[in-house]
C-alpha positions as CSV (number, residue, x, y, z in Angstrom):
1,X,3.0,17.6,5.2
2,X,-0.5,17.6,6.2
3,X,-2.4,15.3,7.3
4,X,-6.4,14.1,8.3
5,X,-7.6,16.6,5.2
6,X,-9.0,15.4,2.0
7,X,-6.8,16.7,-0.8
8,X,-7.3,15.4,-4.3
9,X,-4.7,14.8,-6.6
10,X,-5.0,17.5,-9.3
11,X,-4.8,14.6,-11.8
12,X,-6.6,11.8,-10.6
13,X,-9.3,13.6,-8.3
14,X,-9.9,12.5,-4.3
15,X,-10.9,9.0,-5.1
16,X,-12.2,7.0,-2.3
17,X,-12.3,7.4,1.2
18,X,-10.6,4.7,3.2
19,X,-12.0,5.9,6.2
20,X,-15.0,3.2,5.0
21,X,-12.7,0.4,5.6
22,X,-12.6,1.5,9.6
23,X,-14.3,-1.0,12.3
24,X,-14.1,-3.7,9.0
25,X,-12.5,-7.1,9.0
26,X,-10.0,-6.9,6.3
27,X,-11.0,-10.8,5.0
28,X,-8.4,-10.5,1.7
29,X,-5.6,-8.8,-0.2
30,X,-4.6,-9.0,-3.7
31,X,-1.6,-7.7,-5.3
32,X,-0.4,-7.6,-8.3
33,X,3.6,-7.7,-9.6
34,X,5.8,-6.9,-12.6
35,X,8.0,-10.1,-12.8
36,X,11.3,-9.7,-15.9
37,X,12.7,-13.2,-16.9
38,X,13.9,-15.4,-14.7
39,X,14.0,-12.3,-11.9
40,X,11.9,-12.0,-9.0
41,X,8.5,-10.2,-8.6
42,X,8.8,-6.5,-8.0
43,X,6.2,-4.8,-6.0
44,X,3.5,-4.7,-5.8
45,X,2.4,-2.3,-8.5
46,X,-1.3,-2.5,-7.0
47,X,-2.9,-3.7,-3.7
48,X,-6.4,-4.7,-3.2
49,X,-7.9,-4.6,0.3
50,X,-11.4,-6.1,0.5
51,X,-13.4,-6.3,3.8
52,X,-15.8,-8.6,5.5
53,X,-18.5,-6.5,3.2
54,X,-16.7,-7.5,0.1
55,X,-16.1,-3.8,-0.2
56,X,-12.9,-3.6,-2.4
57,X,-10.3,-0.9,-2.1
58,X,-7.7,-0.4,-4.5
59,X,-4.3,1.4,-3.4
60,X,-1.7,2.2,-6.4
61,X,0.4,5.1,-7.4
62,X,0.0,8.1,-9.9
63,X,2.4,9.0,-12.5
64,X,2.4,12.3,-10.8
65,X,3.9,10.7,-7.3
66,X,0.6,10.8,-5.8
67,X,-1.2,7.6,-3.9
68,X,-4.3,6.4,-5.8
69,X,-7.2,5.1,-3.8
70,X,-10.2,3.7,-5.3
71,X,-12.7,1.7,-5.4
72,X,-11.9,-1.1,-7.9
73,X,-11.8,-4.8,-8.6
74,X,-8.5,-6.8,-9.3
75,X,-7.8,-6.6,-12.8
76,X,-6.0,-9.6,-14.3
77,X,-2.6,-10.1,-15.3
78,X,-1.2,-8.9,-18.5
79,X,1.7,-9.5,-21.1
80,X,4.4,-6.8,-21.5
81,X,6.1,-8.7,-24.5
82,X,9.8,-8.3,-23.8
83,X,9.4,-6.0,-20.7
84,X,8.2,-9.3,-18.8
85,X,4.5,-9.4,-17.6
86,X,2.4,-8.1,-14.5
87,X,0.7,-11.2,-12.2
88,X,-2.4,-10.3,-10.2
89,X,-2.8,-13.0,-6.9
90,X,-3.4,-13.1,-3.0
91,X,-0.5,-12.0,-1.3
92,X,1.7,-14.3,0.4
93,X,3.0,-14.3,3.8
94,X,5.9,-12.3,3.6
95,X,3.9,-9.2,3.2
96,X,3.1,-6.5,5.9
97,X,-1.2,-7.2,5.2
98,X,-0.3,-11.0,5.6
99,X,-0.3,-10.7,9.7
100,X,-3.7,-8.7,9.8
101,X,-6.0,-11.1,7.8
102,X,-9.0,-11.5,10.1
103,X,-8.4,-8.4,12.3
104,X,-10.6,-5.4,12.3
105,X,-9.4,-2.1,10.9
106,X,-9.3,0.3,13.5
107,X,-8.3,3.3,12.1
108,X,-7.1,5.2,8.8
109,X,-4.3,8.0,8.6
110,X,-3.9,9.8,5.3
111,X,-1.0,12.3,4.4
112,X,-1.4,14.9,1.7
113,X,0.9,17.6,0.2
114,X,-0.5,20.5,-1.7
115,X,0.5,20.2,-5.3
116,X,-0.1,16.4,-5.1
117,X,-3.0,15.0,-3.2
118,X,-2.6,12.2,-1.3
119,X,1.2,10.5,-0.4
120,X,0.4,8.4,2.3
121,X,-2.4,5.6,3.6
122,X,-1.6,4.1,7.2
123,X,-4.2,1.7,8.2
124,X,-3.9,0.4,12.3
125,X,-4.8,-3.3,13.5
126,X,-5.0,-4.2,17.1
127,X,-1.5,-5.9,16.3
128,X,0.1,-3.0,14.3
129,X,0.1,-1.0,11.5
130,X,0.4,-1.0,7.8
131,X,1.8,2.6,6.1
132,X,1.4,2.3,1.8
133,X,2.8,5.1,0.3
134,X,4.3,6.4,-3.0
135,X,7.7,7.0,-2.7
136,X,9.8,7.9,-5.9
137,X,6.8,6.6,-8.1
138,X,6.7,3.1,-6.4
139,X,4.1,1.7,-4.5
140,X,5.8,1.3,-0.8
141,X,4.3,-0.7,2.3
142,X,6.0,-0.7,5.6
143,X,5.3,-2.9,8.9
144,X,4.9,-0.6,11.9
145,X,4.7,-2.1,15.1
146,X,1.4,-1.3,17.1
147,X,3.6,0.7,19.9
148,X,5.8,2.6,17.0
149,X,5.1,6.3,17.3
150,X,3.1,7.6,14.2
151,X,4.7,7.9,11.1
152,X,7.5,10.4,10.1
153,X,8.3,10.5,13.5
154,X,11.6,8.7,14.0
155,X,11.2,6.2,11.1
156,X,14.2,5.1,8.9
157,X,14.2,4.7,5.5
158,X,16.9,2.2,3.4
159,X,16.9,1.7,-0.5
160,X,19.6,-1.1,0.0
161,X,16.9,-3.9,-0.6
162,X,15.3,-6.0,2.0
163,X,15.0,-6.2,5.9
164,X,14.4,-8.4,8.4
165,X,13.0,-5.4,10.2
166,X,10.3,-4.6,7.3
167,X,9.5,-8.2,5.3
168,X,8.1,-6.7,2.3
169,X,8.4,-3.6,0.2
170,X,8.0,-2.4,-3.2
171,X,11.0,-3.0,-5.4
172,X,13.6,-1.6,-3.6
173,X,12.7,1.1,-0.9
174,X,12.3,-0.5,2.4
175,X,11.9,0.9,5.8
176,X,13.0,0.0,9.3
177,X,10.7,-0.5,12.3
């Protein structure tokens, strides 16, 4: 996998650079969730980061298993009739952006593969990091400690459902720390 180059998707172009967000306060983060029934939110489907500038960052994936990243307001929730609806909100704290509220982003990692553009967005806090990533079409965010090694090296993946290890994680996939 490579890394540190700017790849576009072929489908949905290089969109933005994240490396703006660097030596920024990340003040909020907005998600948005596909909730069935009575069953629990699933996702997120989106994430929003917005900065002390009120520079807004969208992070989402592509049909084509690639990891969106533009600049883009929240939209708002929507009806799915009898596939449930999607909610739009601030996340809550169970979430791996929930602990780095306030703290300064001091540095942006992105992962590319050739036929897809971009699969990977780890942003680092003085307390740790945050990895999103597309992973089987879902939108994945992992908690990395700040004295993890960089990612791929030695980090375990589960689809089992959720850990104490990794708090929060789209639908299913969830990764150890």
């Amino acid at each position: 996998m490579e890394t540190e180059k700017s790849n576009g998707c072929p489908l949905h172009g290089g969109g933005a650079a994240a490396q703006s967000l660097m030596g920024h306060l990340l003040t909020e983060v907005v998600v948005s969730r596909h909730v069935y029934g009575g069953d629990d939110p699933a996702g997120p489907l989106d994430v929003w980061l917005i900065d002390d500038r009120g520079a807004t960052v969208h992070v989402t994936t592509g049909s084509d298993g690639c990891l969106i990243v533009e600049e883009s307001e929240p939209h708002t929730g929507y009806d799915m009739g009898d596939a449930g609806h999607v909610t739009v909100g601030a996340i809550d704290s169970e979430t791996p952006f929930a602990d780095h509220i306030g703290e300064s982003i001091l540095a942006v990692r992105e992962e590319h593969e050739p036929n897809t553009g971009r699969v990977a967005l780890e942003l680092s806090f003085p307390r740790g990091r945050v990895r999103c990533e597309s992973w089987a079409g879902d939108l994945r965010l992992t908690v990395r400690s700040a004295c993890d090694a960089p990612s791929g090296d030695g980090e375990q993946h589960s689809r089992a459902g959720l850990s104490t290890a990794s708090p929060y994680t789209s639908n299913t996939a969830v990764t150890g720390a």
